[in-house]
Legacy VTK file of the C-alpha trace (Angstrom):
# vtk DataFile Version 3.0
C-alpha trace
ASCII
DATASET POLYDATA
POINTS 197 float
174.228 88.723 61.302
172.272 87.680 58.294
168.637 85.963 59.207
167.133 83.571 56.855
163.734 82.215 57.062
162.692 79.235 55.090
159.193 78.600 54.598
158.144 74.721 54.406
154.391 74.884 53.018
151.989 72.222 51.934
149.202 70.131 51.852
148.469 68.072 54.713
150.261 64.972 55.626
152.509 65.796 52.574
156.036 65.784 54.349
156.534 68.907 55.754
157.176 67.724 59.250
160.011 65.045 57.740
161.450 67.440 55.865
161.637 70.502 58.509
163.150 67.588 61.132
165.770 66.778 58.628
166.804 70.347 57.947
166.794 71.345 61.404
169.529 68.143 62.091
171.905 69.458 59.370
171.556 73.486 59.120
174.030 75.666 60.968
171.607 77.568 63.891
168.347 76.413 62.867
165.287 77.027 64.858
161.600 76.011 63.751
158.251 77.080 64.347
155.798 75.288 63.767
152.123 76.578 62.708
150.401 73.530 64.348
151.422 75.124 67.566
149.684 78.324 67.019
145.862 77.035 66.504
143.154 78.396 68.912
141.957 76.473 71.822
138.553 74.263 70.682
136.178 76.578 72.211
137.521 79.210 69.803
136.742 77.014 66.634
133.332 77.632 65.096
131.138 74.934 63.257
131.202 75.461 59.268
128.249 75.028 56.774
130.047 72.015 56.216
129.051 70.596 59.811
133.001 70.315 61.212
134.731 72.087 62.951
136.919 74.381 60.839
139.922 73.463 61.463
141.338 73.791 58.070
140.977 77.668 57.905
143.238 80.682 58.950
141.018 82.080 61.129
141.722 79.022 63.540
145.119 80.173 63.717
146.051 83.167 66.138
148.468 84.628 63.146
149.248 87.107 64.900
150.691 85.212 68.117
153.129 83.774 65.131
154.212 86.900 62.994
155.351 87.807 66.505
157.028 84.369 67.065
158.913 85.274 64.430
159.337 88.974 64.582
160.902 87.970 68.390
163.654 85.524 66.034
164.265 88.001 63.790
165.467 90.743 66.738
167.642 88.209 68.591
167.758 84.344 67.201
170.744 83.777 69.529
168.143 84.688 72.239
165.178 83.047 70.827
167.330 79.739 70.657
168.371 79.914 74.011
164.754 80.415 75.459
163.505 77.584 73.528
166.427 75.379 75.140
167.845 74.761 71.131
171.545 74.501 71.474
173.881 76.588 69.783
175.091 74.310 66.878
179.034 74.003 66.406
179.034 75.998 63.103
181.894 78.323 61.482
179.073 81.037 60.389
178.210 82.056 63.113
176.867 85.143 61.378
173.977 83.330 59.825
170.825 82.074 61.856
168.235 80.057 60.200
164.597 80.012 60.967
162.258 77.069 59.329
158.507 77.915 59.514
156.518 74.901 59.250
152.917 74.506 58.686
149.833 74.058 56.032
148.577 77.991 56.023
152.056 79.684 55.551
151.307 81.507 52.289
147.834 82.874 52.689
149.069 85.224 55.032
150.923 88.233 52.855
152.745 88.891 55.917
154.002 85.436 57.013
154.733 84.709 53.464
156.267 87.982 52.731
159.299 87.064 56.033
160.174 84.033 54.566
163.617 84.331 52.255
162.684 81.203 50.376
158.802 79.544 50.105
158.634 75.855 49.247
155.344 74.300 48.913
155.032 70.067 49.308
152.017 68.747 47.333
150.341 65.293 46.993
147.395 64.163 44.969
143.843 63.043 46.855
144.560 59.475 46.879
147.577 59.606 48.427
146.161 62.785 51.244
143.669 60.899 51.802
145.622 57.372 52.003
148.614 58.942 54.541
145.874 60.975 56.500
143.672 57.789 56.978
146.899 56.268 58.892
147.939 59.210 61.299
146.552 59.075 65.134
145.440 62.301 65.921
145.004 63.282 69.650
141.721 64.302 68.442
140.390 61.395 65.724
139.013 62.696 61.794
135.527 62.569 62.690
133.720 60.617 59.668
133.634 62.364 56.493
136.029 65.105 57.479
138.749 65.123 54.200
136.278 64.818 52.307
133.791 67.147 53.734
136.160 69.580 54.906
139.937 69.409 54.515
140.556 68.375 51.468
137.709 71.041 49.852
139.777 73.718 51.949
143.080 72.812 50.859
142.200 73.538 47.411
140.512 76.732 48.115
143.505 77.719 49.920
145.734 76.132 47.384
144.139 78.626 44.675
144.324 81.502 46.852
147.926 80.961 47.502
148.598 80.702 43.542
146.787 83.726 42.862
148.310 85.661 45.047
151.471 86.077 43.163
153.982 84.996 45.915
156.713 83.465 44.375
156.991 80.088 45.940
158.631 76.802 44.731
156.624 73.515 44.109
157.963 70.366 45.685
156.470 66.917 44.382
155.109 65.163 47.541
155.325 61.553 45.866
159.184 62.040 44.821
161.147 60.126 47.111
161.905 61.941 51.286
165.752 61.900 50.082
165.045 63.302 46.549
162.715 66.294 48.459
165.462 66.804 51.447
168.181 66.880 48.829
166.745 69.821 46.551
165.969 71.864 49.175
169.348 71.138 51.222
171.190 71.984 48.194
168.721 75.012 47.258
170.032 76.343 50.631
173.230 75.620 50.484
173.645 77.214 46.806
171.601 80.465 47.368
172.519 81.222 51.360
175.399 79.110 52.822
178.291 79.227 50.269
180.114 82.011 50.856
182.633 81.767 47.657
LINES 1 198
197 0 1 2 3 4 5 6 7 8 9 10 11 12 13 14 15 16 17 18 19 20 21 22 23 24 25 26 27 28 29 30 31 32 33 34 35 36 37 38 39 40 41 42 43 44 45 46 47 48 49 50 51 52 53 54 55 56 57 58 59 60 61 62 63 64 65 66 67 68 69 70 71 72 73 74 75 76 77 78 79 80 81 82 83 84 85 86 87 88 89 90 91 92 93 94 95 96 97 98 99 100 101 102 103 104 105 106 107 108 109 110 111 112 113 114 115 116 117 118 119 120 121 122 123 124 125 126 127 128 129 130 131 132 133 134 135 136 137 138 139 140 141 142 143 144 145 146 147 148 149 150 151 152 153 154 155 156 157 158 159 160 161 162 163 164 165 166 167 168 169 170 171 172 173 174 175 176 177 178 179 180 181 182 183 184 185 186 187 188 189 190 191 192 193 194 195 196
């Protein structure tokens, strides 16, 4: 059974969640996680220099509750699927299972990034962040000040860490149109791990 894991990284409110819903509707035995699901409980998240709560940073992440998310997929994805009430999808490879990881912080942890079979990475410019992130109802609201104080500074910290770390990981253009972005990757997938001629 070959396992694939497809890394959708990026920039917050660039896409990732549109894109990781479309792939999941169209891939043979796709599961997701998602990294959003894996932050620390409020109590747990400590007050920067910046005056917020950092949010934005690994360390509000229990990575290690999701390298063994997906180590669990990776032993049994039939199983995995099944306990997470995902369907088995009508597909003629049955042989191949698909996992899509799915979150902001994906590539600044050597172990997370080193799973993933392919690494794509959805950026935006500041305006546009700042623009898309301005319209989004959080269950807990952007205290005033917070992109600019705080998320976007640690995106680009995080941003330059990730590029210096040498994992290879391929750039997707935020601003390009949701079909344009759905239909590289699609293909991308398609080309290197679905076609079997």
């Amino acid at each position: 059974m070959r396992r694939i894991v497809i890394g959708i990284g990026g920039v917050t409110n660039g896409g990732k969640t549109t894109l990781t819903k479309r792939l999941v509707s169209v891939l043979p035995n796709c599961c997701v996680i998602h990294q959003d699901d894996f932050f620390k409980p409020p109590d747990q998240i400590e007050v920067g220099e910046d005056g917020f709560k950092q949010w934005d940073v690994i360390t509000a992440i229990d990575m290690e509750a999701m390298v063994n998310t997906v180590t669990a997929w990776a032993e049994n994805p039939v199983k995995f699927a099944r306990s997470h009430g995902i369907a088995p999808s009508r597909s003629e490879s049955e042989d191949v299972q698909i996992l899509i990881l799915e979150g902001f912080l994906l590539y600044n942890h050597r172990l997370l990034a080193d799973m993933c079979s392919e690494r794509y990475c959805l950026s935006i410019p500041y305006e546009e962040c700042k623009r898309r992130r301005s319209g989004r109802n959080y269950t807990i609201p952007d205290p005033p000040g917070l992109f600019d104080g705080h998320v976007w500074p640690m995106y680009l910290k995080h941003r330059q860490e990730m590029e210096e770390s040498g994992v290879s990981i391929v750039a997707l253009d935020g601003l390009r149109s949701k079909d344009e972005i759905f239909d590289k990757v699609y293909t991308d997938i398609q080309n290197r791990f679905l076609n079997t001629s």
